[in-house]
C-alpha positions, -999 to +999 in steps of 0.1 A: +356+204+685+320+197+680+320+232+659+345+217+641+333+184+632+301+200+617+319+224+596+339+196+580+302+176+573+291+209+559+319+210+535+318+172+529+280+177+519+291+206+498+311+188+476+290+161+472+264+184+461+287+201+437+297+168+419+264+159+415+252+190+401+287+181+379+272+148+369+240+166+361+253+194+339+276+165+323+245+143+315+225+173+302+253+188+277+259+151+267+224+148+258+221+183+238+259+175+220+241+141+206+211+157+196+225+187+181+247+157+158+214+138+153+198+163+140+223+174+118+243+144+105+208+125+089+205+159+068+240+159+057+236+118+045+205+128+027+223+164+010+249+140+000+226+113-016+210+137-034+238+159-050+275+153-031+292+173-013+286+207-028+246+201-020+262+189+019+280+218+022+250+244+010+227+227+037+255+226+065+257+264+057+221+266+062+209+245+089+237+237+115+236+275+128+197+270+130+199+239+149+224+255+174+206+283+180+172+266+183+190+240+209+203+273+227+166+287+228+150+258+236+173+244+265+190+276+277+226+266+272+248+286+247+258+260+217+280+262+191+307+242+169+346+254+171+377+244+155+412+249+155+409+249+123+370+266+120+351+262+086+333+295+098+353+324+110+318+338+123+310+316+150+334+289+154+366+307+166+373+290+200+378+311+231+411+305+253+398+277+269+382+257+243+414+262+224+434+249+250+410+220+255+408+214+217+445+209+220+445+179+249+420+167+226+445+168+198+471+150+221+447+129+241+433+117+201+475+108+197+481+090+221+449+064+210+424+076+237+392+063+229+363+087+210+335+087+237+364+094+261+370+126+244+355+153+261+358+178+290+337+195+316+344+219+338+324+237+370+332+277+366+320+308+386+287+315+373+290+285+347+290+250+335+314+242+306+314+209+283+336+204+250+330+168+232+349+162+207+343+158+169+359+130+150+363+131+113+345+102+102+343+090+061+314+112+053+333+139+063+362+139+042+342+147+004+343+184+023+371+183+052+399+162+036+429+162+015+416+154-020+388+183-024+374+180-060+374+216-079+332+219-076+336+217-036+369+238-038+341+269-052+319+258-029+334+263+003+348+295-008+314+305-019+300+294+019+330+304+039+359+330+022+380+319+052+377+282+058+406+265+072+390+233+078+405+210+052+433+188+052+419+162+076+424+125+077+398+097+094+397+098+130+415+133+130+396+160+157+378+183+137+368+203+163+341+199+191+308+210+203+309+236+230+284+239+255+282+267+283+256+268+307+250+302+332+249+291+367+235+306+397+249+295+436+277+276+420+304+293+444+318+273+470+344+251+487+357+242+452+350+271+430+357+307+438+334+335+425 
C-alpha cells in the first residue's frame, strides 16, 4: 500500500510539473507571437504612410521572413506565419496539425469566440506547439480583402505568383503564428514518446 500511495504522489508531482512547464512554454510563445507582430505591424503602418499598399506589400515581402527567422535564431523556437489560405507558398503552407487547428480557429472565430481567446497549445513528444491566431484587422484589407486596386493586384503577383490570401473581410482569421519549440524529458504520464 505504502508503495502505492508514493507512486500515485510521484505521478501527481509529474503532472503538476508538466502543466507548469505547459504554462511556461505558453507564456514564452505568447511573448515571441507579440513581438514578432510588434516588430512587424509599426513597419507595415509606416510602408503604408509612405506609398499604400504596394510599398506595404514590398516591405512585408522583405522583412517579415527576416524577423521570423531572427526570432527563431535568437530564442531557439522555430517561427513562422501560415494560412489556409498562405500569401507565400514557400513558407506558409500549414502542416496537418496547424491546418486542423487553423480550422477550430475558423469555427471557434464563428461562433463569436473572443480574439485573445484564439489560440492553441499543445505538449508533444520531443516538442512544444503554440498557434495564435491572426485577425484581419482594417490595415489589412488595402492587400488581403475583396476590393484589391489594379497597382496591388501586380503587386502581389510580382511578390507571390501563388497568393491565395485575398478575399478577407474584418475580423476574418487570416491565418496564425506558429511556434514549435524542441523539447528534451518531456515524456511522461501524459505524453508518450
Amino acid at each position: 500500500m505504502r508503495l502505492f500511495l508514493i507512486l500515485i504522489i510521484q505521478l501527481l508531482l509529474a503532472g503538476v510539473a508538466l502543466a507548469d512547464q505547459r504554462t511556461l512554454l505558453r507564456n514564452e510563445a505568447s511573448a515571441l507571437a507579440s513581438e514578432f507582430v510588434g516588430q512587424l505591424k509599426p513597419q507595415l503602418k509606416q510602408a503604408m504612410t509612405e506609398g499604400g499598399p504596394v510599398r506595404a506589400i514590398e516591405v512585408c515581402a522583405a522583412v517579415a521572413p527576416g524577423i521570423a527567422d531572427g526570432l527563431s535564431a535568437r530564442s531557439g523556437w522555430q517561427i513562422r506565419r501560415v494560412s489556409l489560405r498562405q500569401r507565400n507558398a514557400s513558407r506558409a503552407v500549414p502542416d496537418p496539425w496547424e491546418r486542423q487547428v487553423l480550422e477550430e480557429f475558423d469555427r471557434r472565430q464563428a461562433a463569436a469566440e473572443a480574439e485573445g481567446e484564439l489560440y492553441r497549445d499543445e505538449l508533444q513528444p520531443a516538442r512544444y506547439r503554440y498557434l495564435r491566431a491572426q485577425i484581419t484587422e482594417a490595415l489589412c484589407l488595402a492587400c488581403h480583402g475583396e476590393d484589391l486596386s489594379p497597382a496591388v493586384i501586380d503587386a502581389l503577383e510580382q511578390y507571390y505568383p501563388d497568393d491565395l490570401a485575398r478575399g478577407y473581410a474584418l475580423g476574418d482569421v487570416r491565418g496564425a503564428i506558429s511556434l514549435i519549440k524542441p523539447l528534451q524529458d518531456n515524456c511522461g504520464p501524459e505524453i508518450e514518446c
